[in-house]
C-alpha positions as CSV (number, residue, x, y, z in Angstrom):
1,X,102.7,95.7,115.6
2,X,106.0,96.4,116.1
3,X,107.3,93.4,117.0
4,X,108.9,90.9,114.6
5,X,106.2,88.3,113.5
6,X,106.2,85.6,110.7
7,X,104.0,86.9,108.3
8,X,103.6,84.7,105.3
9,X,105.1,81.2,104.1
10,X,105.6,80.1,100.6
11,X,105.8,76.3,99.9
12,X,106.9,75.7,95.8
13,X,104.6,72.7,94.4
14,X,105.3,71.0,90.6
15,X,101.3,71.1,90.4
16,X,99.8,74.4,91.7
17,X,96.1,73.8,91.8
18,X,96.2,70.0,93.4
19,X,98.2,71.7,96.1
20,X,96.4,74.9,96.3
21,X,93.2,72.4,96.9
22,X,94.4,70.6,99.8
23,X,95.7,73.5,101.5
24,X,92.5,75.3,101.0
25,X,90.7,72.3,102.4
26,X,92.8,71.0,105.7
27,X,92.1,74.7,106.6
28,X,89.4,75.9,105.9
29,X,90.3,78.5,103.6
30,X,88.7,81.3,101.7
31,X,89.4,81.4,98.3
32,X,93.2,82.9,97.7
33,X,94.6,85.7,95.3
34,X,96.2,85.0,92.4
35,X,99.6,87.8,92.0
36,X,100.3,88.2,88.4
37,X,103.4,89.8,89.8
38,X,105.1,86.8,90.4
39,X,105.8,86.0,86.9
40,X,108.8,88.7,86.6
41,X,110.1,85.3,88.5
42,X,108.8,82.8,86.1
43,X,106.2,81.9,89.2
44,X,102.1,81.4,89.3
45,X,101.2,81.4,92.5
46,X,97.8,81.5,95.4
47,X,98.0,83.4,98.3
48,X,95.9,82.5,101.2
49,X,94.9,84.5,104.5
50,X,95.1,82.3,107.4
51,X,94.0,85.1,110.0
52,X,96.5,88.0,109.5
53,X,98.9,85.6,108.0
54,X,99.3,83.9,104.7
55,X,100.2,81.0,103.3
56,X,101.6,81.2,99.4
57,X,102.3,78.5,97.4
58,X,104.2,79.0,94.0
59,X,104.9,77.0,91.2
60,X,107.3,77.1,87.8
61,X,105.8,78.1,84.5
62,X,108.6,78.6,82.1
63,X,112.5,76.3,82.7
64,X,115.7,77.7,84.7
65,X,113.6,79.3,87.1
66,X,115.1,79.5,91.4
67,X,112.0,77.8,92.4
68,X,112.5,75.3,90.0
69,X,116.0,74.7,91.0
70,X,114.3,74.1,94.3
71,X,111.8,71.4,93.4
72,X,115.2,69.4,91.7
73,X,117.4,70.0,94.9
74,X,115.0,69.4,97.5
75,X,113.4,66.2,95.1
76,X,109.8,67.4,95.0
77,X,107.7,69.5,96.9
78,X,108.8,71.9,99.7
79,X,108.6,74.7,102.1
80,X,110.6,77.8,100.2
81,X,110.1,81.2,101.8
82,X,109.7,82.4,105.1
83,X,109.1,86.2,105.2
84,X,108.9,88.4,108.3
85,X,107.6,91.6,108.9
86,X,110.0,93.4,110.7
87,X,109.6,97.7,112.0
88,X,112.7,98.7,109.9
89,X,113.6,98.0,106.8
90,X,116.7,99.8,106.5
91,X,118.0,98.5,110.1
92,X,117.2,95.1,108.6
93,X,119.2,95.6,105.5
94,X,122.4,97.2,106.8
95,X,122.5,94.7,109.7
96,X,122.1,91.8,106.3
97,X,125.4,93.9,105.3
98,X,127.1,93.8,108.5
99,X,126.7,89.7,108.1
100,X,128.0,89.7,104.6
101,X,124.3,88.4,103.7
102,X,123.8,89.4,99.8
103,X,120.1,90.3,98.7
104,X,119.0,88.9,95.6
105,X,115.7,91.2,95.6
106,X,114.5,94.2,96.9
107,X,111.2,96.7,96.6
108,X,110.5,99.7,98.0
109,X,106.7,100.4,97.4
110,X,104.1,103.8,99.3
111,X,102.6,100.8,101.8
112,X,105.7,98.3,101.9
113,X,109.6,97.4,101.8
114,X,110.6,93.8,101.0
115,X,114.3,92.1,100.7
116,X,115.0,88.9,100.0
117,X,118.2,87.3,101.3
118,X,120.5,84.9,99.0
119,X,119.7,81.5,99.9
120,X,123.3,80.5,100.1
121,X,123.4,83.2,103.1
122,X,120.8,82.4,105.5
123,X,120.6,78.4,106.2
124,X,117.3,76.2,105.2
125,X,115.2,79.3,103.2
126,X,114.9,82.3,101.2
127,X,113.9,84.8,103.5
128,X,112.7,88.4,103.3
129,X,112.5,91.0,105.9
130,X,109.3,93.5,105.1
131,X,107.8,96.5,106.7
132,X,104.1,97.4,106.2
133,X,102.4,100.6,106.5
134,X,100.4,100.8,108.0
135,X,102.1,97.5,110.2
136,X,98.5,95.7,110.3
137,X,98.0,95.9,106.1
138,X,100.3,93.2,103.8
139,X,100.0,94.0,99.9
140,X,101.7,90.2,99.0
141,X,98.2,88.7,100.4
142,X,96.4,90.9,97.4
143,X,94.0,93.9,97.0
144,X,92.0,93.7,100.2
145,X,95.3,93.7,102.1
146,X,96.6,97.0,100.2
147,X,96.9,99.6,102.4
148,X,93.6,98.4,104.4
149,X,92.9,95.2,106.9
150,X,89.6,93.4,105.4
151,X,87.0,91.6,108.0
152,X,89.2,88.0,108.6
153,X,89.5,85.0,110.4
154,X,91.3,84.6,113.8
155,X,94.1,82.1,113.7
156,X,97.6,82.2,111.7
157,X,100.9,81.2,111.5
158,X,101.8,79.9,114.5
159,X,105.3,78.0,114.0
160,X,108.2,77.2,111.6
161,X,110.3,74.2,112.0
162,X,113.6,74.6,109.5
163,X,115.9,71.5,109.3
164,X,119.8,72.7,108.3
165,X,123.0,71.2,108.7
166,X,124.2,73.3,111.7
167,X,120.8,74.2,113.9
168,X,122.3,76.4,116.6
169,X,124.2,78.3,113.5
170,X,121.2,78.9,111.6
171,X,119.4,80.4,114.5
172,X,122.4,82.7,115.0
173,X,122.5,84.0,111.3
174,X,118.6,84.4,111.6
175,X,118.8,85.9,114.8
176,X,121.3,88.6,113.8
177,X,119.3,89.1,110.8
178,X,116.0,90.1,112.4
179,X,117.5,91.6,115.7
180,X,115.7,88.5,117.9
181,X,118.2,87.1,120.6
182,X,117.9,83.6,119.7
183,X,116.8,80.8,122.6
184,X,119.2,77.7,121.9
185,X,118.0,76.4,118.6
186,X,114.5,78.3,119.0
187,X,114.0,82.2,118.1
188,X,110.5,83.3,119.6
189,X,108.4,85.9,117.4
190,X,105.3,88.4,117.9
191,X,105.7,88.7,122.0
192,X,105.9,84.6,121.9
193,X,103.3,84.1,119.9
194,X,104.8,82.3,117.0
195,X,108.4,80.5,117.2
196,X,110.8,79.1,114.6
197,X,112.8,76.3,115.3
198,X,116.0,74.9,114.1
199,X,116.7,71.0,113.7
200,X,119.4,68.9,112.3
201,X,118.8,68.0,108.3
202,X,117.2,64.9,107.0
203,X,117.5,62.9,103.8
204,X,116.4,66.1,101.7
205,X,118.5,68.5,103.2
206,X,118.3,71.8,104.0
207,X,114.6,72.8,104.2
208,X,111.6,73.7,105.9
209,X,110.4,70.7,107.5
210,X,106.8,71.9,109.4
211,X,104.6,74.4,109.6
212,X,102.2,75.3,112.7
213,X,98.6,76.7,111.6
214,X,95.7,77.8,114.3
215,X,92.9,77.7,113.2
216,X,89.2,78.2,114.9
217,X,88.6,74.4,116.4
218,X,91.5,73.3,114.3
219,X,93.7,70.4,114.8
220,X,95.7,67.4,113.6
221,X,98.5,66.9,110.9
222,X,98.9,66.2,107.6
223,X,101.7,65.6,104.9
224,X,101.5,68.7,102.0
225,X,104.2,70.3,99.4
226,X,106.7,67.8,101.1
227,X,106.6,69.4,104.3
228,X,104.4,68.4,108.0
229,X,101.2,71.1,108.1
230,X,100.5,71.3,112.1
231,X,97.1,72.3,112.4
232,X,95.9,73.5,116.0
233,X,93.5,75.5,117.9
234,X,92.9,78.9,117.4
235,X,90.2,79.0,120.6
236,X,93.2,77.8,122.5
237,X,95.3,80.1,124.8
238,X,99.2,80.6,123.9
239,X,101.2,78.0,125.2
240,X,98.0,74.8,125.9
């Protein structure tokens, strides 16, 4: 895994367990982990493993809070993180420097290195660059993911569609940010695998618009935390 891949999605949600329910039943999930860590951010969240991915979802618990400063600019509901796994994180953070891209938070753990980039810096989403070791584990999604890869679905994250004001800008910045050449408005992740694509904002703003799930005999779309879940086929070669 040394490739850069989309490993986990947060969306933020006023009402965490309505939310959590839905997403756990459009796909099929197992039954997500709870991080008590989040709370340094004023957070409660669920974490769920969509094959080797994961799909968070966080919510406020106590006023002034980022996320909550989210839900008011955005007006409800939204996609909010976008965290990649990259192979270095130093490389990643001095070439964050080179940009002029300020982090906001950083962690340096035995089994993984996270970074997440100021908003204002990176068009349409927090995002954090991470590094894994070993590169298949991924503490966030909890304690079977901790240094160790549990029995797990096939299937994940398969696309990110980000709406911002200047689409071919924001895949630039992002670009230069995870070393990936963008295509146009498209940057294409994990040997083309997963892509992440740039559009011109809506009514909300600057935001993640979609995501794109595969799930085992998945497919279909629904509305959820303000955003356009994609659901399709796992079974399904890349690119059908």
């Amino acid at each position: 895994m040394t490739a850069v891949r989309l490993r986990q999605v947060a969306l933020v949600a006023t009402e965490l367990e309505p939310a959590a329910d839905a997403l756990r039943k459009a796909l099929s999930l197992d039954e997500p982990f709870r991080d008590p860590g989040v709370g340094e951010f004023g957070l409660q969240n669920v974490v769920f493993s969509a094959g080797d991915t994961f799909i968070e979802i966080v919510s406020p618990v106590r006023d002034n809070t980022t996320a909550g400063r989210y839900l008011d600019r955005r007006g409800g509901d939204s996609g909010y993180m976008a965290l990649f796994q990259v192979p270095d994180t130093p490389a990643a953070r001095a070439r964050a420097a080179e940009q002029g891209v300020r982090v906001v938070w950083q962690a340096d753990l035995a089994d993984i290195s996270g970074t997440h980039m100021h908003p204002k810096d990176v068009p349409g989403a927090i995002v954090s660059v991470d590094t894994p070791s070993p590169p298949e584990t991924w503490r966030w999604g909890g304690p079977s993911w901790t240094g160790q890869v549990p029995a797990h679905h096939d299937g994940g994250i398969v696309g990110l569609t980000v709406e911002c004001d200047d689409p071919e800008g924001a895949a630039v910045v992002w670009g230069a940010l995870l070393d990936v050449a963008p295509s146009g408005t498209q940057l294409i992740l994990d040997d083309g695998r997963q892509t992440v694509t740039f559009r011109p904002s809506g009514a909300r703003g600057e935001g993640i618009a979609e995501l794109a799930v595969a799930i085992p005999g998945g497919g279909g779309e629904l509305e959820l935390c303000g955003l356009t879940l994609r659901v399709v086929d796992a079974d399904q070669p890349v690119g059908d």
